[in-house]
C-alpha positions, -999 to 999 in steps of 0.1 A, spaced: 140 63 -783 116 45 -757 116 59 -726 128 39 -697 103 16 -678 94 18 -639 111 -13 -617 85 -20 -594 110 -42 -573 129 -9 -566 99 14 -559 82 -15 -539 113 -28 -516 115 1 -494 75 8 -492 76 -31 -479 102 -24 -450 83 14 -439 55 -10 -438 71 -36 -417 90 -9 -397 53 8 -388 39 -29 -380 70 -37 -357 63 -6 -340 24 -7 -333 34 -41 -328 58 -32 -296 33 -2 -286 0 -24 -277 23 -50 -258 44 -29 -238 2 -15 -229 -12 -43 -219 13 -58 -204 15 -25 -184 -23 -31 -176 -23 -63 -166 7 -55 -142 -14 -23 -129 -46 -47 -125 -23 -76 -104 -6 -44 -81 -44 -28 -77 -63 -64 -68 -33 -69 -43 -33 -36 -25 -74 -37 -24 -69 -73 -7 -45 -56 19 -68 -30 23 -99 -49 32 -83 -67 56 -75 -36 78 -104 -16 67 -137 -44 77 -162 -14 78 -181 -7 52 -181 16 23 -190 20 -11 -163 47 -29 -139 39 -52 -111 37 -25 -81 30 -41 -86 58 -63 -100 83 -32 -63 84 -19 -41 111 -6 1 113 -1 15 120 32 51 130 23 63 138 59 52 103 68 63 84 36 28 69 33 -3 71 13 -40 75 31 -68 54 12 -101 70 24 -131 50 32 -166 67 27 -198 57 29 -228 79 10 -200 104 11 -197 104 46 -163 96 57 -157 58 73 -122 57 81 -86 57 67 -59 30 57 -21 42 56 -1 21 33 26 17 32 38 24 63 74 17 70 97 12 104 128 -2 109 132 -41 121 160 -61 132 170 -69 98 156 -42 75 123 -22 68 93 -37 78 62 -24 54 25 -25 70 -11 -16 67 -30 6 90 -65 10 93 -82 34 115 -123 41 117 -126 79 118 -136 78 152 -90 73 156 -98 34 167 -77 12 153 -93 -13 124 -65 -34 117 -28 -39 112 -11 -58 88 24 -67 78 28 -66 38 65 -74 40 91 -79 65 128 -95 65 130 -100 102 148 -134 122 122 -164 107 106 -184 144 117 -150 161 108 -111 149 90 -128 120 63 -135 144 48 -98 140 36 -113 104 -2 -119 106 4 -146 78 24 -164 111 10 -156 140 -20 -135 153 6 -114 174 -8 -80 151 -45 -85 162 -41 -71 197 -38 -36 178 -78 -36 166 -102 -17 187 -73 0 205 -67 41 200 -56 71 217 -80 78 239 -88 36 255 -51 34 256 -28 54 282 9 71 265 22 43 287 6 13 270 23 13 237 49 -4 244 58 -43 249 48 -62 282 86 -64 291 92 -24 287 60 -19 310 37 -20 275 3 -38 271 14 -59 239 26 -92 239 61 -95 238 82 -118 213 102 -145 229 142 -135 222 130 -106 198 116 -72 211 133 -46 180 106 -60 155 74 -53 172 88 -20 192 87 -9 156 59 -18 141 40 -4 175 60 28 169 48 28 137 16 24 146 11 47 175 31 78 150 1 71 132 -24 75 157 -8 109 168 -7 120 129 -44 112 127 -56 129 157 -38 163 148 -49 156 114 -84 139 111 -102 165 91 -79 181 65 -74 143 55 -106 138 46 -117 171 32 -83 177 8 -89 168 -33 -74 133 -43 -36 141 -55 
């Protein structure tokens, strides 16, 4: 009586599909990685861009990676150093409400609390009207650099109309009474705060 032969269709069939199965997989695994990377690399080019526009001094660190969380302010503080000596600061994002929704920015301060810079990064507010505060629009956000606590009076942030230094929108004043809210809650957070946000370990 012979004994009964191997089918190698049967034994091979369902080693095929693991195999398929395990290539599928690997497959799916490096996609879903680099497509993750190169999403991470577009998101870190475009915040650095931000960032060097509000933060013109110099400095050689890593700064997008030398970063610190602010939960009671909602914001993250990029840290500028040079030779390990501390440069300045850039809050982002900073949020305040506009006319028609959140209004995101930039903030850049040196660490002497003088303001570098101020930039919208996005903004929903009344387009020829509160849209204005955009720097991609108008220069309306430059009047901020070079101005900080201590070369501007309590009094003087605020617009022109409400007794303020800054330039006032024609037919809108919510947008930028926000954004110099925003900005001067920054100021204050920074002068109570200067050193511990430069000397705490990156999160």
């Amino acid at each position: 009586m012979s004994k009964p032969g191997i089918n190698l269709q049967t034994v091979c069939k369902p080693s095929v599909v693991v195999l398929i199965f395990l290539s599928c997989c690997l497959l799916i695994y490096f996609s879903n990685h680099f497509t993750h990377e190169k999403i991470e690399g577009k998101r870190q080019l475009s915040a650095l861009r931000v960032i060097s526009e509000v933060m013109p001094l110099p400095f050689d660190n890593n700064i997008y990676e030398d970063w610190l969380d602010i939960p009671e302010l909602s914001t993250r503080a990029y840290r500028a150093r040079t030779n390990h000596e501390s440069t300045g600061l850039v809050f982002m994002p900073v949020n305040a409400k506009g006319y028609n929704g959140n209004i995101s920015m930039a903030i850049g301060l040196a660490f002497n609390g003088q303001l570098t810079g101020v930039r919208i990064i996005e903004q929903n507010e009344t387009p020829g009207l509160g849209d204005q505060i955009d720097s991609r629009i108008t220069d309306w956000s430059a009047q901020f650099s070079g101005r900080s606590l201590a070369n501007s009076a309590k009094t003087a942030w605020a617009v022109a109309s409400e007794n303020g230094e800054f330039d006032a929108l024609s037919g809108a004043t919510t947008s930028p009474r926000a954004v110099i809210n925003a900005v001067k809650s920054i100021l204050d957070y920074y002068e109570l705060h200067r050193n511990e946000l430069y000397i705490q370990k990156v999160n």
